[in-house]
C-alpha positions in Angstrom: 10.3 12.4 32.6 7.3 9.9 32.1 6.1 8.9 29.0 2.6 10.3 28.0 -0.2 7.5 26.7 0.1 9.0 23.5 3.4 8.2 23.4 3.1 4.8 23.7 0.4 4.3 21.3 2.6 5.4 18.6 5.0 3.6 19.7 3.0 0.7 19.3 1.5 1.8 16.0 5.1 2.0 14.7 5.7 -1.6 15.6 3.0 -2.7 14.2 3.8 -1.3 10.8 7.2 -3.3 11.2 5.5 -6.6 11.3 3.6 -5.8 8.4 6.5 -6.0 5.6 8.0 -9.1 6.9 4.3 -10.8 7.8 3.9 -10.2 4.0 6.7 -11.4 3.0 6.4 -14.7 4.6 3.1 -15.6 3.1 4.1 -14.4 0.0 7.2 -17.0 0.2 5.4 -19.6 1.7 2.9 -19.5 -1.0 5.6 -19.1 -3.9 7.5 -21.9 -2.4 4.3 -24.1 -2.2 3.3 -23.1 -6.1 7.2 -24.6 -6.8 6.9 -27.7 -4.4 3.6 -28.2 -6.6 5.2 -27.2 -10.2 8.4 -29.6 -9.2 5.7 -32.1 -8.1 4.2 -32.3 -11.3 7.3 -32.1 -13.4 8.5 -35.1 -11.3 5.5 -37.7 -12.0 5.0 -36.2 -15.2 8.6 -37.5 -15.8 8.3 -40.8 -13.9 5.0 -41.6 -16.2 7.6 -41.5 -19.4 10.3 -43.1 -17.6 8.0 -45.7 -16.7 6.2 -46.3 -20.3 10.5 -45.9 -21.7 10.9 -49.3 -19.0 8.1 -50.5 -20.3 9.2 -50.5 -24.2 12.7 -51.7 -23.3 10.7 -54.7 -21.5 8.5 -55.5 -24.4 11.1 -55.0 -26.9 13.3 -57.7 -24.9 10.5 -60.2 -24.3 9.7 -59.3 -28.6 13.3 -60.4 -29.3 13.5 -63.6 -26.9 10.2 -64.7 -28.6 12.2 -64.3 -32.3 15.1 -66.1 -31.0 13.1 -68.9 -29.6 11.4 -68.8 -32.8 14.2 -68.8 -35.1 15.9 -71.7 -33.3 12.6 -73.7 -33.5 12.7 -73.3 -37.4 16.3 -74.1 -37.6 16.0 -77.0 -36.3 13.2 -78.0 -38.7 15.5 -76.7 -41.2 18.0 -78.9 -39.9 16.0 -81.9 -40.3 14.4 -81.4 -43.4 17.6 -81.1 -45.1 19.0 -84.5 -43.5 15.3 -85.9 -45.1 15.5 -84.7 -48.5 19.3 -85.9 -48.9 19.0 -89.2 -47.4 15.6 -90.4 -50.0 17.5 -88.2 -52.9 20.8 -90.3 -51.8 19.5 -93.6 -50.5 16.5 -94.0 -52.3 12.6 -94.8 -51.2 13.7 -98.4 -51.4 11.6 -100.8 -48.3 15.1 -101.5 -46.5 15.9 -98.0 -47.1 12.5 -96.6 -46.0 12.2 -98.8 -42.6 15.9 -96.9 -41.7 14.1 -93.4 -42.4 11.2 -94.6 -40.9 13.6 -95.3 -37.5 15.5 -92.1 -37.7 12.3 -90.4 -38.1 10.8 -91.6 -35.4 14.3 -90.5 -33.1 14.5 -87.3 -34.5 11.3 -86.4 -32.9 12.1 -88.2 -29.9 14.7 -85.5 -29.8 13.3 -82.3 -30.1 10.2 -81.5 -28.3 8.9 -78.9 -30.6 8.5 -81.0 -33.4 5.2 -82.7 -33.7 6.3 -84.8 -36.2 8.1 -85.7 -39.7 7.5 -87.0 -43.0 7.9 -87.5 -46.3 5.5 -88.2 -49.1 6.0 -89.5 -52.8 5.7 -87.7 -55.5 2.2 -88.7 -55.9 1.1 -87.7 -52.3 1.5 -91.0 -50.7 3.0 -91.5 -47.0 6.6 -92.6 -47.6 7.5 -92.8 -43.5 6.3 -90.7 -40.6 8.0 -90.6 -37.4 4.6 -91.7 -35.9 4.6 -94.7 -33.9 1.4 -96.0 -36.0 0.7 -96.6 -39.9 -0.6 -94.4 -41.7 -2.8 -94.5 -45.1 -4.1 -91.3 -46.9 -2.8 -89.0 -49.4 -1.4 -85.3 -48.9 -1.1 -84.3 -52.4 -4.1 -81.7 -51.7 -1.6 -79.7 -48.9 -1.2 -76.7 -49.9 2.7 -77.0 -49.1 2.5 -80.3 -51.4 0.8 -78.4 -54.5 4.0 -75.3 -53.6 6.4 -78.0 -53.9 5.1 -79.1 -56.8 5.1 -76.5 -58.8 8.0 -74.5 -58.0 11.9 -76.2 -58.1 13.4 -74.5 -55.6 14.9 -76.3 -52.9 14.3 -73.2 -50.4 12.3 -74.0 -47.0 8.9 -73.8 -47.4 6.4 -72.4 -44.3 3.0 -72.6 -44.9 -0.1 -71.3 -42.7 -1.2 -73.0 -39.8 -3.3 -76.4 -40.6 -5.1 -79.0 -38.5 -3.3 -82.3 -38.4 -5.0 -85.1 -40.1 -3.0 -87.7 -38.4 -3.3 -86.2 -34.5 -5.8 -83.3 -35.2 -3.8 -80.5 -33.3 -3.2 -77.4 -35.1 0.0 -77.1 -36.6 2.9 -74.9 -38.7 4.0 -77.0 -41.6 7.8 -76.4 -42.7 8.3 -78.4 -45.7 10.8 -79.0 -48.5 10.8 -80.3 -52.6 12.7 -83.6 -52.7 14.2 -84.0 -56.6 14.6 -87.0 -58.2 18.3 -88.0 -60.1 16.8 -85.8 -63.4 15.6 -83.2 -61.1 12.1 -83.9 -61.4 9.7 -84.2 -58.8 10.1 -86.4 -56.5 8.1 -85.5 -53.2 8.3 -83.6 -50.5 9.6 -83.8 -46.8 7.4 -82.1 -44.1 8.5 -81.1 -40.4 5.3 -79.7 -38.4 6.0 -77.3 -35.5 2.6 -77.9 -32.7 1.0 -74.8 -31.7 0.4 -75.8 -28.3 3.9 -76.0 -28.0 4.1 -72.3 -28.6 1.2 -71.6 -26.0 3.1 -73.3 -23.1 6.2 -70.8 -23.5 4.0 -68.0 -24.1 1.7 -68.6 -21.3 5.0 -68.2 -18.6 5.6 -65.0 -20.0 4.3 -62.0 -17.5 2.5 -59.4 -19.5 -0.3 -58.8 -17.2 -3.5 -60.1 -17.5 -4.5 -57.7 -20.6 -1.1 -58.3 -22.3 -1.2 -59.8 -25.8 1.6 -62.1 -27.3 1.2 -62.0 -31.3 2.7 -64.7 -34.0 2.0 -64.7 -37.4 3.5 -65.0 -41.6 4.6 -62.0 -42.5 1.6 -62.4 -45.2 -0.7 -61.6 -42.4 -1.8 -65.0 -41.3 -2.4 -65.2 -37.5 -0.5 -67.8 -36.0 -1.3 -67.8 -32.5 -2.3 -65.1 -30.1 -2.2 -64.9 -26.5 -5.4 -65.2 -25.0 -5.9 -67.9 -27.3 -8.9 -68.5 -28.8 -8.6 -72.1 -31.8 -10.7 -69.9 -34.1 -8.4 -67.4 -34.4 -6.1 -69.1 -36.2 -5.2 -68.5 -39.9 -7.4 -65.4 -39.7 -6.1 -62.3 -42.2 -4.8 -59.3 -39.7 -2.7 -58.3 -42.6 -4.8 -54.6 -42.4 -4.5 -54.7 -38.6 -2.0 -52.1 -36.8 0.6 -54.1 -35.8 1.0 -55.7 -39.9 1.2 -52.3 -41.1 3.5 -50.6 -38.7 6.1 -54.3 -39.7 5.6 -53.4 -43.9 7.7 -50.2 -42.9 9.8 -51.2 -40.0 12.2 -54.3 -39.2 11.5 -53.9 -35.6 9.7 -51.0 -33.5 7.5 -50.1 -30.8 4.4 -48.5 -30.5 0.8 -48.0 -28.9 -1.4 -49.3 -30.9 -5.2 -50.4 -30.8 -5.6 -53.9 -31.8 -7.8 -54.9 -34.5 -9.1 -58.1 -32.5 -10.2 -56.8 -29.2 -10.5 -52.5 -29.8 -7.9 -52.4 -26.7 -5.1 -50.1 -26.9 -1.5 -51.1 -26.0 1.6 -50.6 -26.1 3.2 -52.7 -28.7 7.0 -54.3 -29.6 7.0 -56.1 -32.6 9.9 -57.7 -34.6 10.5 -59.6 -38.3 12.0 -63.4 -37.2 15.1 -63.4 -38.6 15.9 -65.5 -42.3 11.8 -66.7 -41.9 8.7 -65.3 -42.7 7.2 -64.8 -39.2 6.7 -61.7 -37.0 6.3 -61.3 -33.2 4.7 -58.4 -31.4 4.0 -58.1 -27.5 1.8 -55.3 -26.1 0.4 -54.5 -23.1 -1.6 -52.1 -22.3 -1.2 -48.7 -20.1 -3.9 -49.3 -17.4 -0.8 -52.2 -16.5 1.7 -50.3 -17.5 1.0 -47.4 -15.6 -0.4 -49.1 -12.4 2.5 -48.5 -10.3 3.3 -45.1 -11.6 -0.4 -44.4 -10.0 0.2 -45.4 -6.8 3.7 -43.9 -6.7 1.9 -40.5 -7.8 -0.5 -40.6 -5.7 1.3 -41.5 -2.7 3.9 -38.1 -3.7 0.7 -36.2 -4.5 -0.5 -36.3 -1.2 2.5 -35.8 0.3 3.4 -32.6 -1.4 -0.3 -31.6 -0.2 0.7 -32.5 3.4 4.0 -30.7 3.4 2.2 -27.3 1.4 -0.1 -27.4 4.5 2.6 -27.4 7.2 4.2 -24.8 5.2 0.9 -22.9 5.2 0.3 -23.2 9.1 4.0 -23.2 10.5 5.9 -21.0 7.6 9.6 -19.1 9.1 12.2 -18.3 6.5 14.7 -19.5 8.9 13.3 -23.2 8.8 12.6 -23.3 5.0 15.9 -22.3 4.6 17.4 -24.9 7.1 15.2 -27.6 5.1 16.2 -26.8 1.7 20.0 -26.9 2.9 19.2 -30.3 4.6 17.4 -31.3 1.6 19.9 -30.4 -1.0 23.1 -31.8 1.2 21.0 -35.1 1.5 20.4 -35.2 -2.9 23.7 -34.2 -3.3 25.0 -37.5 -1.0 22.9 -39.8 -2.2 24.1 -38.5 -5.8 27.3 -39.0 -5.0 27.1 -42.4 -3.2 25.0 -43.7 -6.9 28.2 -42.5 -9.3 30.7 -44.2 -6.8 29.0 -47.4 -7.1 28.2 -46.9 -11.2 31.8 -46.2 -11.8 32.9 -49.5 -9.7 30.5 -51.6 -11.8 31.9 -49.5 -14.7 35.4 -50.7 -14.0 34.2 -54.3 -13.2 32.6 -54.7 -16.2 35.7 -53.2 -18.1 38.1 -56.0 -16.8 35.4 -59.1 -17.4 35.1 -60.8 -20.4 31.3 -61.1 -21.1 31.2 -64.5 -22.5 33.2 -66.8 -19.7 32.5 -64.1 -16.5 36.9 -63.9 -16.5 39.4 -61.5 -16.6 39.6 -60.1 -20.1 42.8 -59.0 -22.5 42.7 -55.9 -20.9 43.0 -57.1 -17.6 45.7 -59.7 -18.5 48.0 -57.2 -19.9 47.3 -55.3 -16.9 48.4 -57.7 -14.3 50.7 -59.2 -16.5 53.2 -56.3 -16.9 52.3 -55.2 -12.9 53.3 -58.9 -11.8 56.7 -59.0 -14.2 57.8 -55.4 -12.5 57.1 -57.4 -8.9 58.8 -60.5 -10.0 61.9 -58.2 -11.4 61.8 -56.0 -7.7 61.7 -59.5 -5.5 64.2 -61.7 -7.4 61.3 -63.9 -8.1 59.9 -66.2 -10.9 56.7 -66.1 -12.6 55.1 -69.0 -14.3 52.6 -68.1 -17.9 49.8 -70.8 -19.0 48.8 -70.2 -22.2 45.8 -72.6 -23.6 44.0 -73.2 -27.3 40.7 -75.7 -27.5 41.8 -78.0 -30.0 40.2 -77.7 -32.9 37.9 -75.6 -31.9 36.7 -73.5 -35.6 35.7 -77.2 -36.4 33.5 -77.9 -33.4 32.0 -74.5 -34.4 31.5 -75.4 -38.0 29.7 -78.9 -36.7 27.7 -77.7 -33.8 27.0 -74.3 -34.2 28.9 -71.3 -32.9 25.9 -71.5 -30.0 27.3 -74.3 -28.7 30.7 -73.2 -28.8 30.3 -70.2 -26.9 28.8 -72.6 -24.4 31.9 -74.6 -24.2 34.1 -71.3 -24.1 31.9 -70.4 -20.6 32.5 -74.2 -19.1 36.4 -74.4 -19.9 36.1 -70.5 -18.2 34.0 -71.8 -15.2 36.6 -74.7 -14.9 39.6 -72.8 -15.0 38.7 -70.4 -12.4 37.6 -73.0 -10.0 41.1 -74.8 -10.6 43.3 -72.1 -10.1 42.0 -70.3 -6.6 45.2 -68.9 -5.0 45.1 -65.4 -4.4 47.4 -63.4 -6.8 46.8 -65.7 -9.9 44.4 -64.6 -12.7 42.9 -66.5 -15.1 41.9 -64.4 -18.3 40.5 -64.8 -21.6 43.3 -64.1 -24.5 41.1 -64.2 -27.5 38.6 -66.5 -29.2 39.2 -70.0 -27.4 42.5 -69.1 -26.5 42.8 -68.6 -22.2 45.3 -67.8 -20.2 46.4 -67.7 -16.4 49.1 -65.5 -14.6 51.3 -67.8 -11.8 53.7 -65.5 -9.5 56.1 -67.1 -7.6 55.6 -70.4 -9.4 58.1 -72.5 -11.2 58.1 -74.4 -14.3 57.1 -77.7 -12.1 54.1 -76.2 -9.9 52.2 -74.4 -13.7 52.4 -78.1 -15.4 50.8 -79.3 -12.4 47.8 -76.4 -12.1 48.0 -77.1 -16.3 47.0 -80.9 -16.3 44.5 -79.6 -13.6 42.8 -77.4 -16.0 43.3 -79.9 -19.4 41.5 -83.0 -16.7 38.7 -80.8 -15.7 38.1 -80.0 -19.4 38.1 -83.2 -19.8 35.9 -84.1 -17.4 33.2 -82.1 -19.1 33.2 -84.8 -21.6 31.5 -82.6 -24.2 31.4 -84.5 -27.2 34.0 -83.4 -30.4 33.8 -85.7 -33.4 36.6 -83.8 -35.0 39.2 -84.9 -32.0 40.7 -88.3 -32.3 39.3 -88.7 -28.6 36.1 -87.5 -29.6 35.5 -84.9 -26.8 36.6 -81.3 -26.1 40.8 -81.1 -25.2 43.0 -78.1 -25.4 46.4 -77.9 -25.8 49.0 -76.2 -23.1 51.9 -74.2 -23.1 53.9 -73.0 -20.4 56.8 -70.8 -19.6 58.6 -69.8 -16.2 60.6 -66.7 -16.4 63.3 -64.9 -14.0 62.5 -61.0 -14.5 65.2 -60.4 -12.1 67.8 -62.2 -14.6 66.8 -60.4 -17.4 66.2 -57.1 -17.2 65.2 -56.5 -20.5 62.1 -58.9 -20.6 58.6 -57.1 -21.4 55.0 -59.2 -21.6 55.4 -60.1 -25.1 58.3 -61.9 -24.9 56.6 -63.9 -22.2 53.5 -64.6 -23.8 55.5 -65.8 -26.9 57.5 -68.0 -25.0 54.6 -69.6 -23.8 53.4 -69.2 -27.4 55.7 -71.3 -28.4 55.5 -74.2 -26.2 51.6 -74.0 -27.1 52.8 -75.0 -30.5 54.7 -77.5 -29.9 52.2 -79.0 -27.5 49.5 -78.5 -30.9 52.7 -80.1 -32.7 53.1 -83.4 -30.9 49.4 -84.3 -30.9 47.3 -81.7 -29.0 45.5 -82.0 -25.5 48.6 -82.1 -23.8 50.7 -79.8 -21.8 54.4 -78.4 -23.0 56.6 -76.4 -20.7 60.3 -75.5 -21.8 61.7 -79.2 -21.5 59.2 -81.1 -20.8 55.9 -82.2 -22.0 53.0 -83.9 -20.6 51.2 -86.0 -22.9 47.6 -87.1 -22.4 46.6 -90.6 -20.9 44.2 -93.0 -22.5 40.8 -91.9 -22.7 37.1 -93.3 -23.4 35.9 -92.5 -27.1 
């Protein structure tokens, strides 16, 4: 039997009503998925803009602590002379012979250190004593303000007084001065090392803070130093009431945006107290910088989360958000991945390397060292120990500064691993200047040989040691071979002892030389 036309037109109605629900229910999930794309959107730069101002105050607080270091070196230095100044006139005395030496040494001193501008000493009365100046020079200081300190206070202490204008050159300066005492421990002068500003101004000037970014240096007392952009009449002005001074009289060191008393521009700031002087330095730049890439990087998502809540809008299915999230998700969760695998292999790279020299650590010695006597004992095979000590070494720290001895730790480091190259043998740090390096399948004959490799190439650094009767860097050597295979109870320590051992007798018998279990291999002549 046919179908009427009524029938059909509810048949139609009913489908109709079917679409309805699920037509619903796709704009209403297109639009809640939109509102989330957009609240996730948000959440996202709102997160990136802190991230980005966190960078930011790590990268200011870095550049604030290089500029202290450099700082606090700078002053040492001036330290370092003045103290040579005051105990060679207290010692040798302001006699003419005795003064045309000074005068000489003076003039050397400067010749050696860039950021000095110059040194000096002046009687008690005012009067130029000597002057590393290539020119004479007549006046009388005894107006200074670091002469009339001197002067009336007996402390020996290092003296740094506010910025003045040279009367011999006429560049601004930093005057770092100290009280010379005559026999009876009167007054008897004072020695003055000034620091140029300018020299300052060309470090600070290579330093990228944008083009609104401030560099700050001043006394702790408030007296500006110098300040990037520099402007001469700025200097020696008061901005002890300014921001930057008052956040420093509660704080060591912090960070913080701040609106600068000179120019009324916000920034943010990292400031820090100089370490054993009375200086502080603050960097600060401002947000407009800071933030610049964060814009674009918003803007660019912004419109792209506009552009995808518009497809969404026009071709919405359930099926194909569904499909995109999974796609999305799988994607995140891969990438995710992939970043944690390659975090935890730098993890275990930087667990193994000694920080100092770029080696092998301790950890990584013991390591190997145990894996390699278990492979020696399995193959019947011998395995050969180095074991070094820079000679003397706590006395090249105690002459030229524990600086400079970390530098020599990272050369005899850098020359060790370029010496010993064959695959299987590791060169590690043991401890303080003690090294050592892991030989399989050597004997006793091939480690002395890779050992007088190592104690030349130190040599050939020819960094100079005053303590050593050779008056350069050495280290002593000791080596051991052993046959795990032989003696099955032998662990690592009895190794490294053995080597130990042979290290002492090397240290013994005169130092830079190598000593293996009978034999030893003294040094040939050298230069002084």
């Amino acid at each position: 039997m046919n179908a009427s036309p009524n029938d059909s037109d509810r048949y139609l109605l009913l489908l109709s009503g079917m679409k309805r629900p699920v037509t619903t229910m796709v704009i209403l999930a297109t639009a809640l998925v939109c509102l989330l794309i957009l609240v996730l959107a948000g959440a996202f730069i709102s997160a990136s803009r802190t991230a980005q101002l966190g960078d930011a105050e790590v990268a200011n607080t870095n550049i604030a602590r290089m500029i202290a270091v450099q700082m606090e070196s700078t002053l040492k230095t001036a330290s370092v002379a003045l103290t040579d100044l005051s105990e060679r006139l207290e010692v040798e005395g302001t006699g003419a012979h005795e003064l045309g030496r000074l005068q000489a040494h003076l003039v050397e001193t400067a010749k050696a250190n860039s950021e000095l501008h110059g040194l000096f000493a002046y009687g008690a009365d005012g009067t130029w004593l000597a002057t590393s100046l290539n020119r004479p020079v007549k006046g009388n200081n005894a107006d200074r303000e670091y002469f009339t300190y001197h002067r009336a206070n007996r402390s020996l202490a290092v003296h740094v007084g506010p910025p003045i204008k040279s009367r011999s050159t006429g560049v601004w300066i930093i005057p770092v001065s100290r009280r010379i005492n005559l026999p009876d421990g009167s007054f008897g002068g004072v020695v003055l090392v000034t620091l140029k500003i300018n020299f300052f101004e060309r470090i600070y000037n290579e330093i990228d803070i944008g083009k609104t970014g401030t560099v700050l240096l001043a006394l702790t007392d408030g007296t500006l130093v110098y300040r990037r952009p520099f402007e001469e009449k700025l200097i020696g002005t008061d901005i002890s009431k300014g921001p930057v001074l008052q956040a420093l009289s509660t704080h060591y060191a912090g960070s913080s945006t701040l609106v600068s008393k000179i120019d009324r521009i916000e920034r943010l700031y990292s400031y820090r107290h100089v370490d054993g002087y009375p200086f502080i330095v603050a960097v600060g730049r401002t947000k407009t910088e800071l933030l610049s890439q964060w814009q674009r990087s918003s803007l660019f998502l912004g419109g792209a989360v506009l552009v995808i809540c518009a497809m969404f809008g026009l071709l919405a299915s359930k099926l194909v958000r569904q499909i995109g999230i999974r796609d999305t998700l799988a994607q995140k969760l891969h990438d995710r991945s992939e970043g944690l695998e390659q975090y935890n292999i730098g993890l275990q790279v930087l667990a193994n390397t000694d920080k100092l020299t770029s080696i092998a650590n301790r950890l990584m010695f013991d390591k190997i060292l145990d894996q390699e006597l278990k492979r020696a004992q399995r193959g019947d095979d011998c395995l050969s120990l180095i074991l070094l000590d820079v000679d003397l070494f706590k006395k090249f720290n105690d002459r030229y500064g524990h600086v400079a001895g970390d530098t020599v730790l990272h050369s005899i480091g850098r020359v060790m691993a370029e010496q010993v190259t064959r695959a299987g043998d590791l060169v590690a740090r043991y401890g303080g200047e003690e090294f050592v390096v892991i030989l399989p399948g050597t004997d006793t004959k091939g480690a002395i040989e890779v050992a007088e490799r190592i104690r030349e190439g130190i040599l050939a650094l020819t960094i100079p040691h005053l303590d050593t009767p050779w008056g350069q860097v050495s280290a002593s050597f000791g080596v051991t071979t052993v046959y795990p295979g032989q003696h099955r109870g032998l662990v690592s320590a009895d190794v490294v002892n053995r080597a130990d051992q042979q290290l002492y007798e090397a240290k013994r018998t005169g130092r830079n030389r190598v000593c293996a279990e009978g034999s030893v291999k003294k040094t040939g002549k050298m230069m002084p």
